[in-house]
Each structure stands twice: as structure tokens, then as C-alpha cells.
C-alpha positions as CSV (number, residue, x, y, z in Angstrom):
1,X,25.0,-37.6,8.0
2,X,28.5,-36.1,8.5
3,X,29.9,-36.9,12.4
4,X,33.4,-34.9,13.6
5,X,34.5,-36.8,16.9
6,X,36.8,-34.6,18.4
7,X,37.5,-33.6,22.3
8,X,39.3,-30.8,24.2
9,X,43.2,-30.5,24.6
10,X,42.5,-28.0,27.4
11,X,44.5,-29.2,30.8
12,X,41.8,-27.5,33.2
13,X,38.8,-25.8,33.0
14,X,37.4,-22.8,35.1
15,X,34.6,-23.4,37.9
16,X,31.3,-21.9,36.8
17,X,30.9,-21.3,40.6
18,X,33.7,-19.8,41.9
19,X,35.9,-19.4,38.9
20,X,38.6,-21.1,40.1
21,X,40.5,-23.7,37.7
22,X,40.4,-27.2,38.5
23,X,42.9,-30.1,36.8
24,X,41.6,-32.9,38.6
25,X,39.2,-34.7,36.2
26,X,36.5,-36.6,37.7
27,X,34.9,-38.6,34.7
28,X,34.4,-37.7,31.2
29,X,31.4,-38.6,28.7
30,X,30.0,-37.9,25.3
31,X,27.8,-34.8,24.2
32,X,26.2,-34.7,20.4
33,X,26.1,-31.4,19.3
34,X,24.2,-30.7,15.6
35,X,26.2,-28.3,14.0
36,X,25.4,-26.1,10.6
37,X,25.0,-28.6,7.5
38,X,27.7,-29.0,4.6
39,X,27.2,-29.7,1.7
40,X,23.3,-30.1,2.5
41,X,24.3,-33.0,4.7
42,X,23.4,-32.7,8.7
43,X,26.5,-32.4,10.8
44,X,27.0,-34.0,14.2
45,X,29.8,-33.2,16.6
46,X,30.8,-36.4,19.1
47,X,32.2,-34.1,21.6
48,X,34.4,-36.1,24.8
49,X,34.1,-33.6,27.6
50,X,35.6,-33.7,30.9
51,X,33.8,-33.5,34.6
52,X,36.4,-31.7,36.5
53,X,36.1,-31.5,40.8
54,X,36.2,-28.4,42.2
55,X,39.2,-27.5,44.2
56,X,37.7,-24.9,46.3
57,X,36.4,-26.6,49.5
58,X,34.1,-23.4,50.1
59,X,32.5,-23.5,46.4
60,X,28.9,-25.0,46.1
61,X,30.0,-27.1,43.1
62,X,31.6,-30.4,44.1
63,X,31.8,-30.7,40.5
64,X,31.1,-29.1,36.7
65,X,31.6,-30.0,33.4
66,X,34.0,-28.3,30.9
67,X,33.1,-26.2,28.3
68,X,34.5,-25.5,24.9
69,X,34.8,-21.8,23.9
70,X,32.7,-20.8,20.8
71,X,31.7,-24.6,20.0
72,X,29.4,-24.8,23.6
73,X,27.1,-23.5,26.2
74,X,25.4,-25.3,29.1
75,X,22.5,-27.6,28.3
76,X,22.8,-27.2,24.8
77,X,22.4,-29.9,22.0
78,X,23.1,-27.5,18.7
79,X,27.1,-26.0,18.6
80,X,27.1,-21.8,19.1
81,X,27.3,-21.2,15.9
82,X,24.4,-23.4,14.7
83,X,22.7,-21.4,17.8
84,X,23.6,-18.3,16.4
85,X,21.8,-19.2,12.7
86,X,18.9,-20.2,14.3
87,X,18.5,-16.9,16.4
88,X,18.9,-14.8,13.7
89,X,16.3,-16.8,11.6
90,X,14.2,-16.7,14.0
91,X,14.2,-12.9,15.0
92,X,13.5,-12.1,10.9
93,X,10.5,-14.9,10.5
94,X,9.6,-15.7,13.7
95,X,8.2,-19.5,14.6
96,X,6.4,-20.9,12.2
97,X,8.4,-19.3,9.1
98,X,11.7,-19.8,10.6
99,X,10.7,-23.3,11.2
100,X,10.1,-24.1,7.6
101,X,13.2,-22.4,6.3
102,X,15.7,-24.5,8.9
103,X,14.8,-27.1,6.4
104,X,16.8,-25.8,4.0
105,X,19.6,-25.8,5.9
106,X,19.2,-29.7,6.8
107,X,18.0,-28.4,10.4
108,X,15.2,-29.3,12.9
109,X,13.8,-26.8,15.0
110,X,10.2,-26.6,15.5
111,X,8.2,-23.5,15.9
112,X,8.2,-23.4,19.8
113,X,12.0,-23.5,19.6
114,X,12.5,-20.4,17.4
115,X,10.0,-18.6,19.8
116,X,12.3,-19.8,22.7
117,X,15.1,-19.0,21.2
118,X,13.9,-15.3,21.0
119,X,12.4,-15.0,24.4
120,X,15.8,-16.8,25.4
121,X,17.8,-13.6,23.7
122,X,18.9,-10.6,26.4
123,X,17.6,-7.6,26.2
124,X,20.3,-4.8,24.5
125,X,22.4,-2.5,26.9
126,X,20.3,0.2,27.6
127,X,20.6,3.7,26.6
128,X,19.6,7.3,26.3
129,X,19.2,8.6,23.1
130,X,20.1,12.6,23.0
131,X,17.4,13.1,20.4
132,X,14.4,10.9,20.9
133,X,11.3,10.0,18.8
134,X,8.0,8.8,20.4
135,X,4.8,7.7,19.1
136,X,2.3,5.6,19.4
137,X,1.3,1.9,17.9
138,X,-1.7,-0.3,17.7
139,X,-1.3,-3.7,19.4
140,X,-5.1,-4.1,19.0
141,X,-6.3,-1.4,17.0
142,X,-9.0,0.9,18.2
143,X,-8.5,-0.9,21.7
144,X,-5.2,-1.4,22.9
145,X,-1.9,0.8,22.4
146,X,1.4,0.4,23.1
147,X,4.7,3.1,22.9
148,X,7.8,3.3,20.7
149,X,10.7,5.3,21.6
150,X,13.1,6.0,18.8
151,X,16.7,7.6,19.0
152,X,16.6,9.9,15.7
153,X,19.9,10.3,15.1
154,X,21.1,6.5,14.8
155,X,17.4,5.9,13.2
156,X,17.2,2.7,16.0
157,X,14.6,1.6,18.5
158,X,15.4,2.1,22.1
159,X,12.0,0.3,24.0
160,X,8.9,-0.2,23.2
161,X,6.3,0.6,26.4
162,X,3.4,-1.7,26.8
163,X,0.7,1.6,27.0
164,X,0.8,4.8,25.7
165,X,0.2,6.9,28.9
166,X,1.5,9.7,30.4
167,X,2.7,8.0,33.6
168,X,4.6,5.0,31.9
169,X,6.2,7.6,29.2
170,X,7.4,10.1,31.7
171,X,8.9,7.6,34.7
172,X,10.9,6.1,31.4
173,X,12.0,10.1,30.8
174,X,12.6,10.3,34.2
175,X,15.0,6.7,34.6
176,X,17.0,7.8,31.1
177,X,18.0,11.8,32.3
178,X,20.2,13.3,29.0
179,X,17.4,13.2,26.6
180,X,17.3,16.9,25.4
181,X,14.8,16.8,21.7
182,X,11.8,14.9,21.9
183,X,10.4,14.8,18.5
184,X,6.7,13.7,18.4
185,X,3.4,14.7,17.0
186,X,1.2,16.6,18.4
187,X,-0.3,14.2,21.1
188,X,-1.4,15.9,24.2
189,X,-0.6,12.8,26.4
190,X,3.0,12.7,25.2
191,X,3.2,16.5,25.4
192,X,2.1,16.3,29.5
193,X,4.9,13.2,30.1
194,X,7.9,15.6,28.1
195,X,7.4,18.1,30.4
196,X,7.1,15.8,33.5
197,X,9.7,13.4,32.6
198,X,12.3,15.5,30.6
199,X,11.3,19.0,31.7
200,X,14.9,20.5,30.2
201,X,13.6,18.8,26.8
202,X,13.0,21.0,23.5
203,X,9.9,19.3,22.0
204,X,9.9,19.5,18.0
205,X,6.7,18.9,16.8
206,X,6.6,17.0,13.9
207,X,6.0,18.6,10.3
208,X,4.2,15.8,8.6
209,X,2.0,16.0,11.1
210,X,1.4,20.1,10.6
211,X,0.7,19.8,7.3
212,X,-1.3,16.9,7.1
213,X,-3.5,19.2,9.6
214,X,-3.2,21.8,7.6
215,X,-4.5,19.9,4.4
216,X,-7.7,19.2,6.4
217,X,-7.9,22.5,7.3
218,X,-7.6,24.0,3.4
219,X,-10.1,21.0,2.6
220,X,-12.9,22.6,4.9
221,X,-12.3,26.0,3.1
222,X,-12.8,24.0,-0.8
223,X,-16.0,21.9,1.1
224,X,-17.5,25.4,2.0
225,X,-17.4,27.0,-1.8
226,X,-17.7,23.8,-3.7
227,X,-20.6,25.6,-5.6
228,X,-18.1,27.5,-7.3
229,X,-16.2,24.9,-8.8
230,X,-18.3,24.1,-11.7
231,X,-18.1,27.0,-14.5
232,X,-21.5,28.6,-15.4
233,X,-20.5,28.3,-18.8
234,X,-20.6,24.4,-18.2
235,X,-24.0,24.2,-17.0
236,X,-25.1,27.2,-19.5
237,X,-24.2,25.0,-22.6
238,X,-25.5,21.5,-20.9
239,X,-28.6,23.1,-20.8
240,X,-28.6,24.5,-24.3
241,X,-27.3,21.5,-26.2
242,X,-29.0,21.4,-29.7
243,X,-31.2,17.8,-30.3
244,X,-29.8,15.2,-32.0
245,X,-30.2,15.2,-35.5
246,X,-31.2,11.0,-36.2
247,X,-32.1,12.0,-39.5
248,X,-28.0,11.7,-40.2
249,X,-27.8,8.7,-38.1
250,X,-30.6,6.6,-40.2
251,X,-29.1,7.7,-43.6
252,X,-25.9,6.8,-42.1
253,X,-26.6,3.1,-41.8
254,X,-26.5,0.7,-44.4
255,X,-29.8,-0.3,-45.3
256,X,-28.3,-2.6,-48.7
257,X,-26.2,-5.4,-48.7
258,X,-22.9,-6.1,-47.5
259,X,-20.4,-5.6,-49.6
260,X,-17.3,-6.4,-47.2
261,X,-16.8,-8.8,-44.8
262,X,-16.3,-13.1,-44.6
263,X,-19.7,-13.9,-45.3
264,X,-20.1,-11.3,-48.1
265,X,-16.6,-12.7,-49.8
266,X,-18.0,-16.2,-49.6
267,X,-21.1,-15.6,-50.7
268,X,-19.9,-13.8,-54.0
269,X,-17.2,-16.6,-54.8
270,X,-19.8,-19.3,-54.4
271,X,-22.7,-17.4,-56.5
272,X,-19.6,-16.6,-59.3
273,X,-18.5,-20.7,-59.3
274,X,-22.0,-22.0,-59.5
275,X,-22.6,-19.7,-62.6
276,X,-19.6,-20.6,-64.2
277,X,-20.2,-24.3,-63.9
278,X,-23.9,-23.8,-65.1
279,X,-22.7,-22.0,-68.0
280,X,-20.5,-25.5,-68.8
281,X,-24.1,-27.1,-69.0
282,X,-24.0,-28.7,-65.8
283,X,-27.0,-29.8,-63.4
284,X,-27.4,-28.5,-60.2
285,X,-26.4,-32.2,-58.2
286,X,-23.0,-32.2,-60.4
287,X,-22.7,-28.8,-59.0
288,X,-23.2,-29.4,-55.2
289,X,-21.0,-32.4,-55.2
290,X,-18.2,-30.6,-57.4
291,X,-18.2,-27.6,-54.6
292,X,-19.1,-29.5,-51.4
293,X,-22.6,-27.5,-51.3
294,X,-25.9,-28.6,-49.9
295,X,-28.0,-28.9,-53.4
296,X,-30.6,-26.2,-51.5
297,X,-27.8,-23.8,-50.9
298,X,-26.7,-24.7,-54.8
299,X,-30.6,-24.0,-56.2
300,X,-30.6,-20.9,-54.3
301,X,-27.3,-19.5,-55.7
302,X,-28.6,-20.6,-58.9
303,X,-31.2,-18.6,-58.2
304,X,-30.3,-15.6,-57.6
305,X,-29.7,-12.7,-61.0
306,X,-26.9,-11.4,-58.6
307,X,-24.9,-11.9,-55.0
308,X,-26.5,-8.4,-53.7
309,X,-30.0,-10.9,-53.9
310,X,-28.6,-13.3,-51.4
311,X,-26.8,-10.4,-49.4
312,X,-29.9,-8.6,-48.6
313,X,-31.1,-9.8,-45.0
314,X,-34.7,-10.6,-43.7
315,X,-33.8,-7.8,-41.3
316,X,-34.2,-5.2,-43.4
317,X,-36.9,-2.8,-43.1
318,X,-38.3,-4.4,-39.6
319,X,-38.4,-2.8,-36.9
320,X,-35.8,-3.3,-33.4
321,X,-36.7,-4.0,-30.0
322,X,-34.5,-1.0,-29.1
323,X,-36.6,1.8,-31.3
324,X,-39.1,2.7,-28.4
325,X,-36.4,3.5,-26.0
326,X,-34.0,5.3,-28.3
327,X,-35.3,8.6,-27.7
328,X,-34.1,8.2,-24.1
329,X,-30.7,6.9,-26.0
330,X,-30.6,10.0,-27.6
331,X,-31.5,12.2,-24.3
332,X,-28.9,10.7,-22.3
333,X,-26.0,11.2,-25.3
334,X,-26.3,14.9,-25.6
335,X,-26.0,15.1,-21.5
336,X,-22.6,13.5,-22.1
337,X,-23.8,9.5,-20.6
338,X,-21.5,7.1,-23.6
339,X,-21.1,4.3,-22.2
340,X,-23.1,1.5,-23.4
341,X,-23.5,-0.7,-20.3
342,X,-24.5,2.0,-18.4
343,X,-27.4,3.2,-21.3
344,X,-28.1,-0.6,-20.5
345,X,-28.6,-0.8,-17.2
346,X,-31.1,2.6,-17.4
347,X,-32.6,0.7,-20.5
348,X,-33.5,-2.6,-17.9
349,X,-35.2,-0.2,-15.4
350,X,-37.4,1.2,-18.2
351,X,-38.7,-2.2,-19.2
352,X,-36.4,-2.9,-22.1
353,X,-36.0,-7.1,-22.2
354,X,-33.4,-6.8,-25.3
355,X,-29.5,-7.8,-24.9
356,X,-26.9,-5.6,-24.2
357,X,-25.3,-6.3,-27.6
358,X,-27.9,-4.6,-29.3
359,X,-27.4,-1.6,-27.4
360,X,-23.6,-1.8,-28.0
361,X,-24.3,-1.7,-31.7
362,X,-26.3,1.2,-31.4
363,X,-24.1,3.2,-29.4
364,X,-21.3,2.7,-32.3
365,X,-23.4,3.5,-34.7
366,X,-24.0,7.1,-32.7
367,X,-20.2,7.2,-32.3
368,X,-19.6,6.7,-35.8
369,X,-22.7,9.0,-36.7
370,X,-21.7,11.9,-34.5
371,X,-17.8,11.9,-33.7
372,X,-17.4,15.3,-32.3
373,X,-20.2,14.8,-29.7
374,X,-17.3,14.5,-26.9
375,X,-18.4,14.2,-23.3
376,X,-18.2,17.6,-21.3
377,X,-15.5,18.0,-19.3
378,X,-15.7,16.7,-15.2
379,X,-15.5,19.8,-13.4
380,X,-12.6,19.6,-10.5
381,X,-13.9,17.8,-7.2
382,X,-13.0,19.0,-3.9
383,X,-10.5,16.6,-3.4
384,X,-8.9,18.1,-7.0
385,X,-8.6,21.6,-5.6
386,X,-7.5,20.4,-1.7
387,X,-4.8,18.5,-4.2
388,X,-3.7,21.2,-6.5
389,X,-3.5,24.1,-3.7
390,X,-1.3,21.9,-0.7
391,X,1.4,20.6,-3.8
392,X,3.7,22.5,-5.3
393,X,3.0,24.9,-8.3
394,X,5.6,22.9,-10.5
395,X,4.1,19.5,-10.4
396,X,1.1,20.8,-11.4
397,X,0.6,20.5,-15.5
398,X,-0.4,23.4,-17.6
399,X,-4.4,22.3,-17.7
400,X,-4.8,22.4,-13.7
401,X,-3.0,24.9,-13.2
402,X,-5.0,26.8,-15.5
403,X,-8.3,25.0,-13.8
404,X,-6.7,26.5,-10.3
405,X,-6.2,29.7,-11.5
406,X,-10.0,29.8,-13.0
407,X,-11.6,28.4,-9.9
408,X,-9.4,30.8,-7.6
409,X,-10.6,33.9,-10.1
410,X,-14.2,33.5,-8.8
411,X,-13.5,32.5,-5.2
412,X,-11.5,35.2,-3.7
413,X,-11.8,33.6,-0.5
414,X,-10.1,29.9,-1.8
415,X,-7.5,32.8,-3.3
416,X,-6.7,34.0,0.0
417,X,-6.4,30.7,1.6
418,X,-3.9,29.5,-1.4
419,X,-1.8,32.5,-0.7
420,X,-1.7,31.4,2.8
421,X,-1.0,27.6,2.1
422,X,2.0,28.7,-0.2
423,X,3.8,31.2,2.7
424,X,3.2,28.4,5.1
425,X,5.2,26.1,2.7
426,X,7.9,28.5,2.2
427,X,7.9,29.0,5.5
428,X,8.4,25.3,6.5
429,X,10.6,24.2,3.8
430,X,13.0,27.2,4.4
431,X,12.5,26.3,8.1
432,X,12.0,30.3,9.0
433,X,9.9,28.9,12.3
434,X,10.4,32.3,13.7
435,X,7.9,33.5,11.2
436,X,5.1,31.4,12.3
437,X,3.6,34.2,14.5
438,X,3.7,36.7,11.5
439,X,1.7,34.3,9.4
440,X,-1.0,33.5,11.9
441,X,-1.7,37.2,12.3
442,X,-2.2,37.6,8.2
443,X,-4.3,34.7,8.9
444,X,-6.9,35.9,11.1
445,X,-6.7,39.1,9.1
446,X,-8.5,37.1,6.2
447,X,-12.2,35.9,6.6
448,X,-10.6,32.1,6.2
449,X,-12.9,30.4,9.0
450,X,-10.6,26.9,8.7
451,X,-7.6,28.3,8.8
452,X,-8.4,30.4,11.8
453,X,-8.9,26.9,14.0
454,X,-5.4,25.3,12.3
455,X,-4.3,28.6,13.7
456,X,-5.7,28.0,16.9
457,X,-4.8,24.5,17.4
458,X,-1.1,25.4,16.8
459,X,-1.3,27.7,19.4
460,X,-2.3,25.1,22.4
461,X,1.5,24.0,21.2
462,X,2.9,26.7,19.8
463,X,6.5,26.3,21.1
464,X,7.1,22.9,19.6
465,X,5.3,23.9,16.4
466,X,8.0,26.7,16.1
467,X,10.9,24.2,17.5
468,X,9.6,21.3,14.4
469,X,9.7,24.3,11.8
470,X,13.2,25.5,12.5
471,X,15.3,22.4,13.3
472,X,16.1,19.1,11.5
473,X,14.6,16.3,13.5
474,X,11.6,14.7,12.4
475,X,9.3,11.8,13.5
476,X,10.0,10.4,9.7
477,X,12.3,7.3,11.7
478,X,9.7,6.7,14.0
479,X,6.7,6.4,11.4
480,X,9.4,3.9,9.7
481,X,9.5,1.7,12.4
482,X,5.5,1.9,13.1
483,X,5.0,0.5,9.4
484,X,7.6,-2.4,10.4
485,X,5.8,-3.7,13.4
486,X,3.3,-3.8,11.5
487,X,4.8,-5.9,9.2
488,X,6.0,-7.9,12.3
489,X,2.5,-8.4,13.7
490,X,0.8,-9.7,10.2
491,X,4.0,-12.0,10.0
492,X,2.7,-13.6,13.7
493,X,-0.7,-13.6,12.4
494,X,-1.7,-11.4,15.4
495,X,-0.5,-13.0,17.9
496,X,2.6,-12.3,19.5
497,X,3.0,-11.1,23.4
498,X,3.9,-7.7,23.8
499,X,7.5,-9.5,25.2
500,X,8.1,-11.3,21.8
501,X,7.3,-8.6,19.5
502,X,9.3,-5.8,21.6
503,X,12.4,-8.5,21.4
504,X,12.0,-8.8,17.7
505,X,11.6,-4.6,17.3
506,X,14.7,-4.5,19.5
507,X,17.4,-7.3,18.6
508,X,16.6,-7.2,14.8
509,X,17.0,-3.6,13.9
């Protein structure tokens, strides 16, 4: 423990009353203050204060204790700056983590005192953003919602509302006048308290949120001709594949003995050392002591003309546990099914009781047998072709764009939607929102069923559609600060008041 005794040269001190100073000292005493560690080792400050009286006879304070600037504040025990740690730690962790971490800085603070600390905190000077971001954020998801309110073009919170209605978001419009962009997405409910609160406000709808519907709507249109996905030539040739020739796989395996392998080397440089030391005249116990052999395994290799005798197994000729169910094997092969745990598991619903090693051996052998009978080719799923029309043509590699271009040959209808999806993205990305009503009219020219309700939905909020795909502001901030409550929220386990987690969005951006 390090202790600093020190006390203050000041010859007065100012009345926390009236603010008059006072130089009449009334008694003095002594205050411990912890202070930030050094060197690891706790610090306390012995501070002598003075109790000054009150020279004005009208003030309510007969007397008040000094205070020393920067080192001080009423009622506390820990100096500012120590304060200052403490409330910063707390705003990034919270109670319980912050409380673990003042340990490393030779600190006690419980958990309750870093939550104090937070709610203890003022509120920041209010302001009105001239571009503002709103959306909503789950406090209990799927029950209860709360508001965030954004200024876009410092990228900072301004307040978080406890509910997301129309009433609470347009009386805050209507106590902050100057906003004049509300960006947003394309939430009736926040549409209704713009133009209540804010009525002089552009809205800019948001264009992640335009394309994202968009996507949806170009995913219906692939959903509706998903039929035409899969090539007739495909399904031509998996009906026509030729039978699987097993004649080639059974001459293929090796009905003779091994003639690599461990067990094959072993077996020839025992059967060569027991020959050679029986040609020296020697007995077969000699032998088996000489070489470390059993004298059965000795008599056997003795035995034996040559080590192809020994090498030929009991297994030869007999029959497998698999051979009534390789026909299915073979079936399942030439429809393009490889994968030997799977053959298994079908295998186990058709009574077979073997192992799943046999069937692994099996499957090599086919590999080996037949090593140009490749898999067909997955056809595209409807997510593929949602992906490959909505990105843009030079991320795609050369086989899917070639798979687009085929699929889009015989659908003209998932051609005409493409051709719309790429003028849209044009159309945003060079933000030419004046050209929006252009493109919905080639739209509905087009027998594009999906698209026509995007179309239709953008024109319940056609103005800030136009407004989001001609200026700059977008609700990309906002979404930002969404993923960081909840961040926040998992770091409190759940838990927090709606007054300690908007303190914690507010003070610690």
C-alpha cells in the first residue's frame, strides 16, 4: 500500500450554497481517498480538509466542507481520476466484467458499483441531428421494441426511445425542429411519425433495404420456373446410363497372394531364413530359438515349397456377406450415389448386418475399377440462380456464368427478369432515381408476376424510394449500431433496464 498525506494550500473555499467564499475555518478532518494504483500497488490519499462557516447570514449552509479541484467531489471515497477509470470501464464491460478487470488495476469495485457508476453518469447535451437515421431494435425479440435515432453524418447515436410507435417517434421530431433527411427503411409506422413530426423532412428510403426486397422478389420469379433448371440432357443420359460391367471389376481383384505389403515382406524373409538354416542341416527347435519363432510357425515355413503357399488366404474363393446386396451397390453407382457411408446406411435398411468397412473396401475397389464413372453434375438450385442474377456479372466465374446464360436460354421469362434486375442496379448504383418511373413501366410491360408487386410496394412510398436512390445517406450507420446493442445486451446477459443500456449506447459511442 502506497499512502500520499497531503492537504490544501487554498486560503478559502467557495459556498456550495450560495457561492460566496468563506476564510473562516470551522474544524478540519481527514478524508481517505483510493486513488489509481502504481506500480501495481493500491494508492491511498490522507487528504486534511477544511470545514469552512458560511459568511452569508441568508445562506442555508451554516457550514461546508472544502473541496479540492480535480482530486474531489462530494461524498466520494475514490479521487476523480480513479472515478473517471472506473466509469469508463464500466460503460465498455458493464458490472460484472468491469468488476473483474478493476482487479488488475489493484481496485475494488463490486458489480453494483459499476452499474451505479453508469446510472450515476448525465445524460449528453441534447441535439438535433440535420440528417437523421431511425430504426428499430429488439429489447425482447418478437415481443418488445424499442427506437434508435442516429445522426448520419457524425455516424453517432442521439436517443434511444423505449417503443417503436408512431406517437413517441413523432412528439421526439416534434421537440428536436431542424431535422431535414430522415433516412429509414421502409417501415410504415416510421413513415406516418416523419410526416407528423418533421413534416418539412425529405425521407430517403434506404437501399439495402430495396434490394434486399428486390432479391425476394427475383427469388419468387426462379421458385415459379424451377422446372427449368435441370437440362433435359441431364435427365436424358441418367436415364440411359449403360450397366455396370462387374465382369472388369472381379478380374480386377487380386484373387493370388500378396506380393506387397508388411506382412507379405515378413513372411518372405522368414520363409528365405528358415530355408537357409535348414540347408546348414539344422533342426527345426535350433531354428525357432535362432529366429525368435514359435516352433509351429517354424514347421509351417518349413513347410511350405514357396512364400506364395503361406500368402494365399483362407478367404479366397468364399463368398462375402456383401455379395447379395451388391447389385443394389451397383444400381445406386451408375445414378451417381459414391459415398460409402451413405451406400451403408441404405445397405442397413435392406437387412445387411455386415460392417461398414466392408463396404468401404468395396466402394474402392469400384473407384479403382471404374475411374471415369464421375458423379453427374448438381444442377443449379434456386437459391444458385436468385445468387447469380442479383450479383454482379464480374464476380461471377466463367462456369456459372455460362450455367446463367443456359438456364436463361430456355426461360425467357427468368431472361426478362435479369434484364430488369441489371437496369435496376445501374440504376441504383449510378443513383439516376429519376429513372425509377421509367423502369417500373418496362416492368409491368413484361409478364414478370413478382416483379409487378416489388413494383407495387415501391409505389405505397414512392417518393422516398426515389429520394434513397438519388442521394447519399443511407441507414448503413444505423444497422451498425443495431448489431452493437446487440453486442451490449449478450454482454448483460439480457438483462439490462432500458435506462442502463440507452446510457451505455449513448456515453460510450
Amino acid at each position: 500500500l502506497v499512502v500520499v498525506r497531503a492537504r490544501s494550500g487554498a486560503v478559502g473555499a467557495e459556498c456550495p450554497g450560495c457561492g460566496t467564499v468563506s476564510g473562516r475555518v470551522h474544524s478540519g478532518y481527514v478524508r481517505r481517498l483510493a486513488d489509481r494504483a502504481v506500480g501495481g500497488r493500491p494508492v491511498v490519499i490522507e487528504l486534511r480538509v477544511r470545514r469552512f462557516r458560511c459568511v452569508d447570514r441568508g445562506c442555508l449552509r451554516a457550514t461546508f466542507a472544502e473541496q479540492v479541484d480535480g482530486l474531489t467531489y462530494r461524498y466520494g471515497r475514490r479521487s476523480a481520476s480513479l472515478r473517471t477509470v472506473l466509469e469508463t470501464t464500466a460503460l465498455m464491460l458493464a458490472g460484472r466484467a468491469g468488476a473483474r478487470l478493476t482487479r488488475t488495476f489493484a481496485v475494488t469495485a463490486s458489480r453494483s458499483t459499476m452499474i451505479r457508476l453508469i446510472r450515476a453518469l448525465p445524460d449528453p447535451a441534447p441535439s438535433t441531428p440535420r440528417v437523421l437515421g431511425i430504426d428499430e431494435f429488439a429489447l425482447r425479440k418478437g415481443h418488445v421494441y424499442a427506437t434508435i435515432l442516429v445522426d448520419i453524418e457524425t455516424r453517432r447515436p442521439v436517443d434511444l426511445l423505449p417503443d417503436r410507435t408512431t406517437a413517441t417517434v413523432a412528439g421526439w421530431l416534434a421537440e428536436h425542429p431542424g431535422v431535414e433527411v430522415i433516412c429509414r427503411d421502409r417501415s410504415t409506422a416510421f413513415a406516418e411519425a416523419g410526416r407528423i413530426g418533421a413534416p418539412t423532412a425529405v425521407h430517403c428510403a434506404d437501399r439495402w433495404h430495396i434490394w434486399h426486397n428486390l432479391v425476394e422478389a427475383v427469388e419468387k420469379t426462379v421458385v415459379r420456373h424451377r422446372a427449368l433448371l435441370r437440362e433435359p440432357q441431364d435427365e436424358e443420359r441418367a436415364g440411359a446410363l449403360p450397366p455396370l460391367d462387374t465382369t472388369k471389376l472381379t478380374t480386377d481383384l487380386p484373387d493370388g497372394p500378396r506380393r506387397s505389403g508388411r506382412l507379405s515382406d515378413r513372411v518372405r524373409e522368414q520363409h528365405a531364413a528358415v530355408h537357409s538354416l535348414l540347408g546348414q542341416g539344422m533342426k527345426l527347435r535350433p531354428i525357432a530359438r535362432k529366429l525368435g519363432l514359435a516352433r509351429n510357425t517354424v514347421r509351417r515355413l518349413a513347410h511350405a515349397a514357396t512364400a506364395d503357399e503361406l500368402l494365399v488366404g483362407q478367404w479366397t474363393g468364399r463368398t462375402s456377406i456383401l455379395d447379395p446386396y451388391k447389385p443394389h451397390v451397383h444400381q445406386r453407382w451408375q445414378e451417381g450415389c459414391t459415398n460409402a457411408t451413405r451406400l451403408f446406411e441404405e445397405l442397413c435398411a435392406r437387412g445387411y448386418r455386415g460392417g461398414l468397412t466392408v463396404v468401404r473396401r468395396y466402394v474402392h475397389q469400384l473407384r479403382e475399377a471404374f475411374p471415369q464413372a464421375d458423379p453427374p453434375r448438381r444442377p443449379p438450385s434456386v437459391r444458385d440462380i436468385t445468387s447469380w442474377l442479383t450479383r454482379h456479372p464480374d464476380h461471377l466465374n466463367e462456369d456459372r456464368r455460362q450455367q446463367l446464360k443456359t438456364v436463361l436460354a430456355r426461360c425467357p421469362e427468368l431472361d426478362q427478369a435479369a434484364q430488369h434486375v441489371r437496369s435496376f442496379a445501374e440504376l441504383m448504383n449510378n443513383r439516376d432515381g429519376h429513372r425509377l418511373g421509367q423502369w417500373i413501366e418496362a416492368v409491368q410491360a413484361d409478364d414478370v408476376p413478382s416483379l409487378h408487386t416489388f413494383t407495387a410496394g415501391l409505389g405505397q412510398d414512392l417518393d422516398a424510394v426515389v429520394a434513397g436512390l438519388s442521394m447519399r445517406y443511407s441507414s448503413g450507420a444505423v444497422e451498425g449500431h443495431n448489431n452493437r446493442i446487440k453486442m451490449l445486451k449478450r454482454q448483460m446477459f439480457g438483462r439490462a433496464n432500458f435506462d442502463l443500456l440507452r446510457k451505455r449506447v449513448l456515453l460510450a459511442a
